[in-house]
BAMARNU-700921 format. One line per field, with one value per atom (N, C-alpha, C): residue number from 1; residue in one letter; x, y, z. Coordinates in Angstrom, 3 decimals. Example, Ala and Ser with C-alpha at 12.3 -4.5 7.8 and 13.67 -1.06 7.14 Angstrom:
BEGIN
seq: (1	1	1	2	2	2)
type: (A	A	A	S	S	S)
X: (13.190	12.300	13.200	12.850	13.670	12.900)
Y: (-5.690	-4.500	-3.300	-2.250	-1.060	0.030)
Z: (7.800	7.800	7.800	7.080	7.140	7.870)
***
This chain:
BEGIN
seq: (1	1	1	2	2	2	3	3	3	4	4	4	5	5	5	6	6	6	7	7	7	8	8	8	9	9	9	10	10	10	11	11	11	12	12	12	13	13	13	14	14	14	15	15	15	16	16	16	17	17	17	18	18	18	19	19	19	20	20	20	21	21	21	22	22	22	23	23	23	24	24	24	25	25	25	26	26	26	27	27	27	28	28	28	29	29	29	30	30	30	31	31	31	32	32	32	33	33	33	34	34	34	35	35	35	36	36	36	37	37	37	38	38	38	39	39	39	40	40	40	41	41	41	42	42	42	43	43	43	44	44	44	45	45	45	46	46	46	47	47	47	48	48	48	49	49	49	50	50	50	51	51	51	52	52	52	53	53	53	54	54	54	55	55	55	56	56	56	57	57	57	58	58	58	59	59	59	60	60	60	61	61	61	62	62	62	63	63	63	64	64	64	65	65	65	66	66	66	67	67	67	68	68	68	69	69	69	70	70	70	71	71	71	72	72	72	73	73	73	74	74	74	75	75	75	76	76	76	77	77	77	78	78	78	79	79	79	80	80	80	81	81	81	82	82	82	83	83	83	84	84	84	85	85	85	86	86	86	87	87	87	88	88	88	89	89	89	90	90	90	91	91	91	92	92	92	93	93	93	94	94	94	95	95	95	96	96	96	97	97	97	98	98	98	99	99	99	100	100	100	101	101	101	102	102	102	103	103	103	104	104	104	105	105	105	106	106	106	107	107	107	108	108	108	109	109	109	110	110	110	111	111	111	112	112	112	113	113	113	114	114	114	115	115	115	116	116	116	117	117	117	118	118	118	119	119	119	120	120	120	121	121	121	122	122	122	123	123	123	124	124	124	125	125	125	126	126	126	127	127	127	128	128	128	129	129	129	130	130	130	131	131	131	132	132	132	133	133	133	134	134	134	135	135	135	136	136	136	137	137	137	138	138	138	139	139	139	140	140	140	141	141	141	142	142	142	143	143	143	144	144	144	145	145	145	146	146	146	147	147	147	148	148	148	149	149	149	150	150	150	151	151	151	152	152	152	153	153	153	154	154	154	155	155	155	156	156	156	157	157	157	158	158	158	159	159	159	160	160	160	161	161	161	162	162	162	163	163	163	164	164	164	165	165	165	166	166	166	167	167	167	168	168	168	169	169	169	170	170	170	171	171	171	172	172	172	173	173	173	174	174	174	175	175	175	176	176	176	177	177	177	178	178	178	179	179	179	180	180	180	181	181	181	182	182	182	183	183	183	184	184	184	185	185	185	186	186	186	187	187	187	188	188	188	189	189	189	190	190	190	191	191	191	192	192	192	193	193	193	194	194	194	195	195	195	196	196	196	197	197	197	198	198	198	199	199	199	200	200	200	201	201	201	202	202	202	203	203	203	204	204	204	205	205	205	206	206	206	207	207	207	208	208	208	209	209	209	210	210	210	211	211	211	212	212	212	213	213	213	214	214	214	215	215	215	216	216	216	217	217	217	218	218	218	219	219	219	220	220	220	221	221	221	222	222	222	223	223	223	224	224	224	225	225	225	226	226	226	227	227	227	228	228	228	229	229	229	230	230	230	231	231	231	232	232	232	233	233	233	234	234	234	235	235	235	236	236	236	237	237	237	238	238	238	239	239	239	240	240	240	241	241	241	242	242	242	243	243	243	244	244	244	245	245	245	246	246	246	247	247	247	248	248	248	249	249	249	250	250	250	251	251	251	252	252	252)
type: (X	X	X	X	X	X	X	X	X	X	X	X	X	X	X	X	X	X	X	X	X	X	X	X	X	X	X	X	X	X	X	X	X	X	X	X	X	X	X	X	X	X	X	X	X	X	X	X	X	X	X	X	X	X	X	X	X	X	X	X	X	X	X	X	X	X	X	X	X	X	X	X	X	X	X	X	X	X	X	X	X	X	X	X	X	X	X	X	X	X	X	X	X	X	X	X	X	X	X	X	X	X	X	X	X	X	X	X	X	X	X	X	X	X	X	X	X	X	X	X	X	X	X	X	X	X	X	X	X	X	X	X	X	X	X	X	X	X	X	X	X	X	X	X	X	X	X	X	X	X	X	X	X	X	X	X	X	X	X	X	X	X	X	X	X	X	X	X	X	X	X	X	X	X	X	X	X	X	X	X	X	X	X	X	X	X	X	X	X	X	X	X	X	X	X	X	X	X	X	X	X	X	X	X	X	X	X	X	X	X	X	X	X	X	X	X	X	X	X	X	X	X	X	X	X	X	X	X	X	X	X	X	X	X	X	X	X	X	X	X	X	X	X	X	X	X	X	X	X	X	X	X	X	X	X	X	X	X	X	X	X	X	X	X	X	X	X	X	X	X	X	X	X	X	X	X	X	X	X	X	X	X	X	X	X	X	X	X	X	X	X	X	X	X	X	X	X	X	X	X	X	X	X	X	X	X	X	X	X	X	X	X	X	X	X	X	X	X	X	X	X	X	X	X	X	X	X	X	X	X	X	X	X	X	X	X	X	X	X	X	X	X	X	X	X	X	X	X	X	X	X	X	X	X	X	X	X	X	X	X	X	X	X	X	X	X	X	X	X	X	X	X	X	X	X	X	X	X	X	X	X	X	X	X	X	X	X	X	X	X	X	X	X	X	X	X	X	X	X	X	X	X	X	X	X	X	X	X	X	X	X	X	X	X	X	X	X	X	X	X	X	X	X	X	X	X	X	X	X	X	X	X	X	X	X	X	X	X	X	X	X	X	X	X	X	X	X	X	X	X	X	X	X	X	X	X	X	X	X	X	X	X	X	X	X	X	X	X	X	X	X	X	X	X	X	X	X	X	X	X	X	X	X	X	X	X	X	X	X	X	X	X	X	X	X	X	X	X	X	X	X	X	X	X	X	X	X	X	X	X	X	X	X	X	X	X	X	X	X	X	X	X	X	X	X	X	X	X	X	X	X	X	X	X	X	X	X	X	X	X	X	X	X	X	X	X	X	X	X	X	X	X	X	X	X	X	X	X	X	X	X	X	X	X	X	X	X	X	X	X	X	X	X	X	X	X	X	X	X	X	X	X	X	X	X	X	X	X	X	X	X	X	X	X	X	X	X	X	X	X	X	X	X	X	X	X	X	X	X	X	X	X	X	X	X	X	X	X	X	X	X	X	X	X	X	X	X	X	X	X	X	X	X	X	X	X	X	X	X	X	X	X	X	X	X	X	X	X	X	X	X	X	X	X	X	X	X	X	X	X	X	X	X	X	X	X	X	X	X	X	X	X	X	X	X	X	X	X	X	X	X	X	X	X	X	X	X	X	X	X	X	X	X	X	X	X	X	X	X	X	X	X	X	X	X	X	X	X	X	X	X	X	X	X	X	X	X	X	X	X	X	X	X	X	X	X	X	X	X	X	X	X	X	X	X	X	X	X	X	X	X	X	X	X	X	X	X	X	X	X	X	X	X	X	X	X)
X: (-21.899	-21.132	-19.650	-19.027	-17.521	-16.589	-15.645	-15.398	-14.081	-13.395	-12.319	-11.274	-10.170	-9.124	-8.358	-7.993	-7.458	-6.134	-5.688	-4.619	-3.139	-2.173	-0.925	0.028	1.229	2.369	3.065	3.639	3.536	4.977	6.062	6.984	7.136	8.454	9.002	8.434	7.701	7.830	8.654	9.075	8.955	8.512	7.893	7.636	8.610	8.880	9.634	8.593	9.284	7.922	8.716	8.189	7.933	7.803	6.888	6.976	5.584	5.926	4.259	4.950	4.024	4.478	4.078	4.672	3.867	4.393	4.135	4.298	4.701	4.498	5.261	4.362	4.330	3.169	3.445	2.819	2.725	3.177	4.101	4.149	3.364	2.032	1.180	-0.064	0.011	-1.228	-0.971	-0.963	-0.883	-2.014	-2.363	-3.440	-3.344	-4.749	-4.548	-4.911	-4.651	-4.981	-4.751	-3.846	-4.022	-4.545	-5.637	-6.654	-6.358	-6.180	-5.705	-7.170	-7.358	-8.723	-8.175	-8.415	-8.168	-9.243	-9.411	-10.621	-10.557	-11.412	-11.321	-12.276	-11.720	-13.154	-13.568	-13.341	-14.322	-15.113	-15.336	-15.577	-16.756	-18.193	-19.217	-19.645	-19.018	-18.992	-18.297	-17.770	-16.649	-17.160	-17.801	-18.590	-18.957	-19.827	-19.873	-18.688	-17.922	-16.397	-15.964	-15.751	-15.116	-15.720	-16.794	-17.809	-17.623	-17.407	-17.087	-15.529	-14.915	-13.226	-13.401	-14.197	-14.362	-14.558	-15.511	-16.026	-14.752	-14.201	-13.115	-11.937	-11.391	-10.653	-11.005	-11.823	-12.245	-11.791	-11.758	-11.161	-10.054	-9.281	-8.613	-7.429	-7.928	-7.064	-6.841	-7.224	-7.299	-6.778	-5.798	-5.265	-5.977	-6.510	-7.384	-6.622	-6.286	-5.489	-6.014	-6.260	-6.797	-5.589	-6.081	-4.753	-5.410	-6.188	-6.660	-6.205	-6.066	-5.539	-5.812	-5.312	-5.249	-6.045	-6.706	-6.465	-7.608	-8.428	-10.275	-10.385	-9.234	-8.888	-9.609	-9.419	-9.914	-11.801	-12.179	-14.083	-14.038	-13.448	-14.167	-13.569	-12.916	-12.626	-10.918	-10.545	-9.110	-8.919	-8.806	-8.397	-7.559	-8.562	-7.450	-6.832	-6.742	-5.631	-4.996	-5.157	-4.551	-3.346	-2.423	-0.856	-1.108	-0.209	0.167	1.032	1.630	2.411	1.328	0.152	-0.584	-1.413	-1.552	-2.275	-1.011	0.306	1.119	1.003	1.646	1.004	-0.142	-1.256	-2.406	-2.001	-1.694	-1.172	0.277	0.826	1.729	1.349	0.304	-0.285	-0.890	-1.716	-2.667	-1.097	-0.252	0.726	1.329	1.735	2.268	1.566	-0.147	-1.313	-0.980	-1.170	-1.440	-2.260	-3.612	-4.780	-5.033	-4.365	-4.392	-6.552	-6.444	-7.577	-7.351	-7.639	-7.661	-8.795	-9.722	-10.814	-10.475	-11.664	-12.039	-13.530	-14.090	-13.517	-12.609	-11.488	-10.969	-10.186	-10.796	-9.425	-9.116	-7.747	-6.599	-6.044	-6.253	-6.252	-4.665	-4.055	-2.951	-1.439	-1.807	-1.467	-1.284	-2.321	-2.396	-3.841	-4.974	-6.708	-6.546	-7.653	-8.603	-10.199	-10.953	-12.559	-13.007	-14.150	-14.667	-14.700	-14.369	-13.972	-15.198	-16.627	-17.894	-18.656	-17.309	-18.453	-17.786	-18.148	-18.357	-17.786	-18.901	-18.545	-17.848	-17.461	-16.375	-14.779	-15.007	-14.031	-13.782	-14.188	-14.500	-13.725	-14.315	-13.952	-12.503	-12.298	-10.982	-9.818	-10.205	-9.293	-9.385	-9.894	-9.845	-9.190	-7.847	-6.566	-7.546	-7.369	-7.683	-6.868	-7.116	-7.055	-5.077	-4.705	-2.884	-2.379	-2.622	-2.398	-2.280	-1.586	-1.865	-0.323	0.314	0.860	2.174	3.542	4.451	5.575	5.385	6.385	5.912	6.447	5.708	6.650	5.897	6.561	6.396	7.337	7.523	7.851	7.719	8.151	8.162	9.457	10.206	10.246	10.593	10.979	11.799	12.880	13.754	14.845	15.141	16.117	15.943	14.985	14.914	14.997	15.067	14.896	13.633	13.250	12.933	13.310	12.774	13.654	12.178	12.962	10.942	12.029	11.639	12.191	11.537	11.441	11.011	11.671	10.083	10.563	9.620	10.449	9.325	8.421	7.362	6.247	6.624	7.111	7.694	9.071	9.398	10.611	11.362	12.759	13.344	12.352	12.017	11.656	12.949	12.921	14.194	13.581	12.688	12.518	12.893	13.449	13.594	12.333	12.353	10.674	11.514	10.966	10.733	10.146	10.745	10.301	10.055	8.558	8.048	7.618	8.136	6.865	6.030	4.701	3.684	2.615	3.239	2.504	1.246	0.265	-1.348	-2.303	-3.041	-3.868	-5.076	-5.552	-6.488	-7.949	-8.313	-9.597	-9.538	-10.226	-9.908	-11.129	-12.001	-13.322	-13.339	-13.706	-13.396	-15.080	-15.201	-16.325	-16.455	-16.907	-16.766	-17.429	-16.883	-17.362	-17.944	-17.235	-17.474	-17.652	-17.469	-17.501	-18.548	-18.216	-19.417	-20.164	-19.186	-19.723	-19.785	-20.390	-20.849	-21.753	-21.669	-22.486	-22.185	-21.388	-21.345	-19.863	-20.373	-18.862	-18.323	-17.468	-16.729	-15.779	-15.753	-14.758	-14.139	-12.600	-11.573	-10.629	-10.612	-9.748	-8.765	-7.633	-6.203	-5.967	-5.739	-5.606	-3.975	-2.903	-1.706	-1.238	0.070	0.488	1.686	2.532	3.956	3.975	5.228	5.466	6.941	7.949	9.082	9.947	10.677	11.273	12.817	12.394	13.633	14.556	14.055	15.262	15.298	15.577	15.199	15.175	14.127	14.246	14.380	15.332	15.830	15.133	13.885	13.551	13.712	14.839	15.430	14.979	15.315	15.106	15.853	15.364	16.192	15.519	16.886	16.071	16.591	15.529	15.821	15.630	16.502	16.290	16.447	15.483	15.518	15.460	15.605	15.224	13.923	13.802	11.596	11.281	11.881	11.531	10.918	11.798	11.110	9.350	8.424	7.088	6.150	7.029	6.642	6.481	5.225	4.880	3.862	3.690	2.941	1.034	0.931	-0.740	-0.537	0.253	0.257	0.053	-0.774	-0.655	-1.047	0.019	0.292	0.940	1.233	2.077	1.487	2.387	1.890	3.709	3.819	5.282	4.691	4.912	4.365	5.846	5.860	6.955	6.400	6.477	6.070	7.005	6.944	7.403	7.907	8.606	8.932	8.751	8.218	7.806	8.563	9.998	10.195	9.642	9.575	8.597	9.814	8.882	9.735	10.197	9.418	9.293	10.356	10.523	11.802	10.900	10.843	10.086	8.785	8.355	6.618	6.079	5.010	4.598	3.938	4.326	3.846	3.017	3.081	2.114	2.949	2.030	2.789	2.831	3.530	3.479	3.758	3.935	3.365	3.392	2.797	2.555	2.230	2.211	2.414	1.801	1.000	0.607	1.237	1.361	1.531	1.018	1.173	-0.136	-0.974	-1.885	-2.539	-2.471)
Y: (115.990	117.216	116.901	117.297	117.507	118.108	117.050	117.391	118.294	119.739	120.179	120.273	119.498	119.202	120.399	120.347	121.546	121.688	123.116	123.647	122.913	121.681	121.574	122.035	122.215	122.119	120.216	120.614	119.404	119.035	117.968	117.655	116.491	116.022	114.554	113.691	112.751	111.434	110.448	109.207	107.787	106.717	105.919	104.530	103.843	103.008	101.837	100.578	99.469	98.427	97.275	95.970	94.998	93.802	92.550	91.793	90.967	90.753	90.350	89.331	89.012	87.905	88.798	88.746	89.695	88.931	89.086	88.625	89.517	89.366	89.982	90.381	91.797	92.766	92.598	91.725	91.870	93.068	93.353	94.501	95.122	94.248	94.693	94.815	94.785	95.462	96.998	98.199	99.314	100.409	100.656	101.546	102.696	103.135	104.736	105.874	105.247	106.263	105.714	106.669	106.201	107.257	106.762	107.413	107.164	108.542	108.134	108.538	107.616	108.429	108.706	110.132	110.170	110.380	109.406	109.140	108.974	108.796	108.633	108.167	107.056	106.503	107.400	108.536	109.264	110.588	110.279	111.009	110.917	111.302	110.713	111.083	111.586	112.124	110.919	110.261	109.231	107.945	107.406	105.857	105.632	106.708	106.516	106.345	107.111	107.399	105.883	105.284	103.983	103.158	102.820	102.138	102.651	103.713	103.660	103.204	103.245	102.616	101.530	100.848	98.894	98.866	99.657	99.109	99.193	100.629	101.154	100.557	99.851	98.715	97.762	97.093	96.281	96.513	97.647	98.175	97.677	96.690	96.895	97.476	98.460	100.109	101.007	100.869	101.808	101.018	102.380	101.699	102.711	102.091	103.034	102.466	103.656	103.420	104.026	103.562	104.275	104.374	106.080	106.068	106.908	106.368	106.897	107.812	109.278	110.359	110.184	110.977	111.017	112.338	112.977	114.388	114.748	113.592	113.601	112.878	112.225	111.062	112.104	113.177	113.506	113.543	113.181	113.531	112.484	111.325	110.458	109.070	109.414	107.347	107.345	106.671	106.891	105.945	105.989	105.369	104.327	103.223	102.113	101.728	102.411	102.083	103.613	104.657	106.028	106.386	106.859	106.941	108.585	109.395	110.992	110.937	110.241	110.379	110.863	109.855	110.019	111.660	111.993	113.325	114.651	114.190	115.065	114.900	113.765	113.394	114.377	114.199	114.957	116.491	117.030	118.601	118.994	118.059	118.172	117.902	117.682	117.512	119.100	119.387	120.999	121.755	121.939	122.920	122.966	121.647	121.575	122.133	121.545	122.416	123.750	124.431	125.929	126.246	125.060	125.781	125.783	124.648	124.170	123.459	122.910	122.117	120.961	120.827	119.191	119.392	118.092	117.708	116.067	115.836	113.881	113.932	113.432	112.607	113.211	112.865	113.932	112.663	112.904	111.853	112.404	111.664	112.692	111.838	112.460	111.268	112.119	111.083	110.700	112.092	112.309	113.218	114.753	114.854	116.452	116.910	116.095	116.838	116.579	117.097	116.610	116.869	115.993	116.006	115.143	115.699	114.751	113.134	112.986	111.513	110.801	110.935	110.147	110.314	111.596	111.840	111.072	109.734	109.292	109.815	110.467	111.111	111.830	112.694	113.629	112.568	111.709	110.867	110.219	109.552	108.630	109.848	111.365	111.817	112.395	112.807	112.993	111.987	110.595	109.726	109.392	109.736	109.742	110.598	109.818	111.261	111.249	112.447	112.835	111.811	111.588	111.137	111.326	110.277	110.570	110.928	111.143	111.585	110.276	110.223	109.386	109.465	108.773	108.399	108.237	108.936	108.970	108.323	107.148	106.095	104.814	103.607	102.405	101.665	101.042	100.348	98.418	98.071	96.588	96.059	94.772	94.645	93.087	92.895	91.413	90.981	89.921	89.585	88.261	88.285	87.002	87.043	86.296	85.918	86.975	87.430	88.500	89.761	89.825	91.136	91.548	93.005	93.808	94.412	93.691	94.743	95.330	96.812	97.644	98.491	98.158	98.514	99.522	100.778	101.766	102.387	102.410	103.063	104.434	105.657	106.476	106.186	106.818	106.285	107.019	108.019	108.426	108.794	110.360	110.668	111.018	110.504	110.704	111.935	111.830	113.209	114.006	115.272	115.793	116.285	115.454	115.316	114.621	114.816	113.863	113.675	111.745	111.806	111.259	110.771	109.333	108.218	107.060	105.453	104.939	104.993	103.999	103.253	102.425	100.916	101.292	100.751	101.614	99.802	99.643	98.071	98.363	97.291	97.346	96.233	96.432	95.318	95.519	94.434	94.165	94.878	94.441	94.665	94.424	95.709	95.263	96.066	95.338	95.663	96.199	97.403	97.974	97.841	97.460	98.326	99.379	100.151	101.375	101.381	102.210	102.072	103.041	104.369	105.370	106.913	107.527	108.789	109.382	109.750	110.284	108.608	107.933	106.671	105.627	106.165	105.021	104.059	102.282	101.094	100.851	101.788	101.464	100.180	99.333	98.346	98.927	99.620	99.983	98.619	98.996	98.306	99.172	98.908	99.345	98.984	99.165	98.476	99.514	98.144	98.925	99.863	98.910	100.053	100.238	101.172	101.791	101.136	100.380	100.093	100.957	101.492	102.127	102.490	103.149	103.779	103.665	103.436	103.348	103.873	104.605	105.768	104.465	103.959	102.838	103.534	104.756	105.453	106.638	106.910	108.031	107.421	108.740	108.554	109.462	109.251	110.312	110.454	109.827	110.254	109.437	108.645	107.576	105.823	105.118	103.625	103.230	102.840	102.411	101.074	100.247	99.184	99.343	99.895	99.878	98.769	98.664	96.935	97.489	96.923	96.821	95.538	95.333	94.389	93.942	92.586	92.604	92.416	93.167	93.537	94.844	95.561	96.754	96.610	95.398	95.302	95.284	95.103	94.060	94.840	94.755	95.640	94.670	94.731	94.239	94.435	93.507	92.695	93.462	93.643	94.092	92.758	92.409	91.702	91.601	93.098	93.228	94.645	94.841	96.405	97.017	98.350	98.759	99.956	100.198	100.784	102.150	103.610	104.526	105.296	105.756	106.891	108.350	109.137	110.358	111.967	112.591	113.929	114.362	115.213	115.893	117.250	117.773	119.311	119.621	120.712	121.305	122.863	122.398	122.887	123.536	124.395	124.687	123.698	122.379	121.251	120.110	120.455	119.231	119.247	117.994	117.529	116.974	118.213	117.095	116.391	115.272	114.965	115.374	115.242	116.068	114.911	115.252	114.311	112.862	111.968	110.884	110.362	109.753	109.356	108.058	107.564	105.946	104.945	103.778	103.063	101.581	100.441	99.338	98.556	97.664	96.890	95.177	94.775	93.491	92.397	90.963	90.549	89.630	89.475	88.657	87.696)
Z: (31.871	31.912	31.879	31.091	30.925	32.050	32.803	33.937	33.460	33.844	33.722	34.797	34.169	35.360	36.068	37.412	38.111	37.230	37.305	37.021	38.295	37.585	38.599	37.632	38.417	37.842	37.282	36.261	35.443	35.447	34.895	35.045	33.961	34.092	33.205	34.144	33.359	34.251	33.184	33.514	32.687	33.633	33.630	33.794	33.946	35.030	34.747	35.068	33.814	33.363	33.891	34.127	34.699	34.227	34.327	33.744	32.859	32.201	31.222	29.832	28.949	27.925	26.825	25.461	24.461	23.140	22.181	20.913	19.718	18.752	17.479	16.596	15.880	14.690	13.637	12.549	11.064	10.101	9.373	9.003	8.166	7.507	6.929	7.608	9.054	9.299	10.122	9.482	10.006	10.487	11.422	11.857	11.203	11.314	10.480	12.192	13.136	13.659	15.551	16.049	17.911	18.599	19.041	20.033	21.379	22.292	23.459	24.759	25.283	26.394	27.590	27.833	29.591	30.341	31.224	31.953	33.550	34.157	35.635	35.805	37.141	37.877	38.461	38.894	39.783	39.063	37.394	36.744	36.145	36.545	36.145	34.511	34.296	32.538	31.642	32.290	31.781	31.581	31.942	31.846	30.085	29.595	28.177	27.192	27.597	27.222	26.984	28.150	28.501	27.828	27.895	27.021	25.559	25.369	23.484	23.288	23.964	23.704	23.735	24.371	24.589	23.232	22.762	20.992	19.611	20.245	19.213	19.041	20.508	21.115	19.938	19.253	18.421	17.078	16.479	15.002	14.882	14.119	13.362	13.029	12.825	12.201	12.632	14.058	15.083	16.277	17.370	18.471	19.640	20.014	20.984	22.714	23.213	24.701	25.394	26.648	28.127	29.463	29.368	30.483	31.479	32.486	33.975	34.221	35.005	35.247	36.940	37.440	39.126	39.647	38.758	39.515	39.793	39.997	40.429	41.914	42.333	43.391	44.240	44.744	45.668	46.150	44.791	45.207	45.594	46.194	47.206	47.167	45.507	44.923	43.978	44.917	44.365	43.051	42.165	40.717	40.611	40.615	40.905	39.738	38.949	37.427	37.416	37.887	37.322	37.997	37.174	37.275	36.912	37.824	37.715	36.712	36.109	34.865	33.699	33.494	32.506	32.569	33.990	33.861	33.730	33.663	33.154	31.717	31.267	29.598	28.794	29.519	29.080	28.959	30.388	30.368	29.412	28.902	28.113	26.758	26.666	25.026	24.734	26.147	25.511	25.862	26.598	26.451	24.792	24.248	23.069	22.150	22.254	21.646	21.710	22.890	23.105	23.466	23.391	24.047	25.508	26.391	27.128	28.130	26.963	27.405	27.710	29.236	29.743	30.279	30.341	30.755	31.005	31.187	31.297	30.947	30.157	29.356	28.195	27.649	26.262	25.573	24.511	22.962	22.619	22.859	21.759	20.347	19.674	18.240	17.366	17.367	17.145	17.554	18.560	19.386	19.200	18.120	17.769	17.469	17.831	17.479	19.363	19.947	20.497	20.751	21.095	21.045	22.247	22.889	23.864	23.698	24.991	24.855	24.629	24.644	24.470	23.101	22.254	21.053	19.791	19.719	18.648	16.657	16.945	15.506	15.064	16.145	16.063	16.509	17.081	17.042	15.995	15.104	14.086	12.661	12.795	11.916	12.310	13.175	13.812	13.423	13.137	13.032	11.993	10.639	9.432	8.568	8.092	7.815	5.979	5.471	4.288	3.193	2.452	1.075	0.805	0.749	0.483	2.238	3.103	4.535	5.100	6.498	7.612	7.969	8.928	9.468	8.286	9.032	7.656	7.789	8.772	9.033	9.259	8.733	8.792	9.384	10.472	11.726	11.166	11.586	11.733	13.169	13.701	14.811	15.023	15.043	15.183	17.129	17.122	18.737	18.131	19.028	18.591	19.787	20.458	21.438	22.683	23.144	24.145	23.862	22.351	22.005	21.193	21.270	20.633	19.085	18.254	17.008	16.560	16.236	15.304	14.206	12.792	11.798	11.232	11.153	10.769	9.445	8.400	7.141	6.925	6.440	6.151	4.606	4.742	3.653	2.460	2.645	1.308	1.310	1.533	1.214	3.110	3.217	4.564	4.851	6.424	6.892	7.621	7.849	8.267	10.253	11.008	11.895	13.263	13.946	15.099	16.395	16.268	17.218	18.083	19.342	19.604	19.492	19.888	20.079	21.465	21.367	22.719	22.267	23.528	23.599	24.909	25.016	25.279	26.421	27.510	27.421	28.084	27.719	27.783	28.617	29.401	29.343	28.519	28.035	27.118	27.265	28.869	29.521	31.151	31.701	33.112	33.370	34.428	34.766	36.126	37.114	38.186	38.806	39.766	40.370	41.223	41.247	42.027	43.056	44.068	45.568	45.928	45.984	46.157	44.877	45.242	44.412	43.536	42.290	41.506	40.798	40.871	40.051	40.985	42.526	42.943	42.809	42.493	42.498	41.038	39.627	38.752	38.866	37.734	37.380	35.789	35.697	34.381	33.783	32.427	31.988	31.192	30.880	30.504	29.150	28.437	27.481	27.125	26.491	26.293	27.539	29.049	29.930	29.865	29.435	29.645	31.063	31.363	32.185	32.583	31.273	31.792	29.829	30.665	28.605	29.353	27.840	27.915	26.424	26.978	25.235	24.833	23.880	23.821	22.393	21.940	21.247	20.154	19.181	18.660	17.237	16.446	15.212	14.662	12.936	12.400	11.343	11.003	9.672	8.458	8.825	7.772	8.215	7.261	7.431	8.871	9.657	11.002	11.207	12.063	12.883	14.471	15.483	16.804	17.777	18.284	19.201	20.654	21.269	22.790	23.587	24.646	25.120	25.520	25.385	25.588	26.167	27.638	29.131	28.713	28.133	27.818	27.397	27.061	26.185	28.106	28.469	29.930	31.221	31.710	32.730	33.834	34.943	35.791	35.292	35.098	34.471	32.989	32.176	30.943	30.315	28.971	28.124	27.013	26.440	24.784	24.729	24.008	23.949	22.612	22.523	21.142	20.694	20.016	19.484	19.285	19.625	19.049	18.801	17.295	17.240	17.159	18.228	18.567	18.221	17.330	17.645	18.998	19.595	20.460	20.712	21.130	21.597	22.434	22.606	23.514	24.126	25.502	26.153	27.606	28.521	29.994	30.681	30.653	31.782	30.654	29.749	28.794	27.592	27.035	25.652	26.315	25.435	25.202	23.863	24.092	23.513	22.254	21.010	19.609	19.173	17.804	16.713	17.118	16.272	16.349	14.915	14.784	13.163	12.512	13.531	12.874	14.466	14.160	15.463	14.770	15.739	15.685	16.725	17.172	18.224	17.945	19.240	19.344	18.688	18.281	17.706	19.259	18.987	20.247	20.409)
***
């Protein structure tokens, strides 16, 4: 059963990130698609969920991220990976939507569908942009002397949009066992678990190269990041999260 999250009031968060080792993205390998899961350990709908991101985690062409939500802590088992940032995130995706559907399990594929986080097929087709479509900025991403450089070109003609630029840092796989709650005696595993997100600058649409520092990739047990340039939705609570339109991961 599809758990639906309580109604809070929502806000800005940012992350501040930490320390970890990360490396540098090929500019010819580009995903066609970032899938985001919001899940909870104390969410017994969610185990399948988690278990299909371990697999999707594996593609290629796909950046599949897990970002724990907080707002189940109370049935018994507090979330030992979930940050209240990420369950604002979520409520700031259905506000931008309009429909305002949050649940757990839920994917959000490339920050404008979403579909239950355990269904497969509807995921798979969700993340398959049509014929000439996908993602309308192509990310590069250098590291050289403590910095960050991500060179962004659009795929065809300048767009006349302003997004943002995050770097987004990750751990790979992290396995929990559960103690209490709806998923008591189960051991989950986790991939691409979200450590912190960090907005390192804006984009105009045109050829840019943005440099940060590569503290910014670096978060406590993070080890690998990913670059997402996101639309902006303004909203009551500031900018929310829109489409995203092109993205980049670390290499391993």
């Amino acid at each position: 059963m599809i758990r639906l999250a309580p109604l809070v009031s929502a806000s800005v968060a940012l992350l501040s990130l930490g320390v970890a080792v990360a490396r540098a993205e090929p500019a010819d390998k580009q995903p066609k698609a970032v899938i985001e899961l919001f899940t909870s350990q104390g969410c017994s709908s969610c185990p399948p969920a988690d278990a299909l991101f371990v697999e999707l985690a594996k593609q290629p062409d796909v950046i599949a991220l897990t970002l724990p939500v907080t707002y189940w802590d109370y049935l018994g088992w507090k979330d030992t990976l979930g940050k209240d940032s990420f369950a604002k995130r979520q409520k700031f995706y259905a506000k931008a939507r309009g429909d305002g559907q949050v649940y757990t399990p839920q994917a959000v594929i490339n920050g404008a569908s979403h579909v239950v986080g355990s269904d497969k097929v509807e995921i798979e087709r969700a993340a398959k942009p049509p014929s000439g479509t996908g993602f309308v900025t192509k990310l590069s991403l250098k590291e050289d002397a403590g910095t960050l450089q991500v060179t962004l070109a659009p795929q065809n003609e300048p767009l006349e949009r302003a997004a943002g630029v995050w770097v987004v840092a990750t751990t790979r796989m992290v396995t929990v066992p559960i103690a209490r709650g709806e998923n008591q005696g189960k051991t989950v595993s986790y991939a691409n678990v979200v450590r912190g997100m960090t907005r390192i600058g804006d984009w105009d649409g045109k050829e840019a190269v943005i440099t940060a520092p590569i503290a910014a990739t670096q978060a406590p047990e993070a080890d690998g990041y990913v670059v997402l340039v996101q639309a902006e939705v303004p909203g009551k609570y500031g900018l929310m999260p829109g489409a995203i339109l092109g993205a980049a991961r670390s290499a391993r």
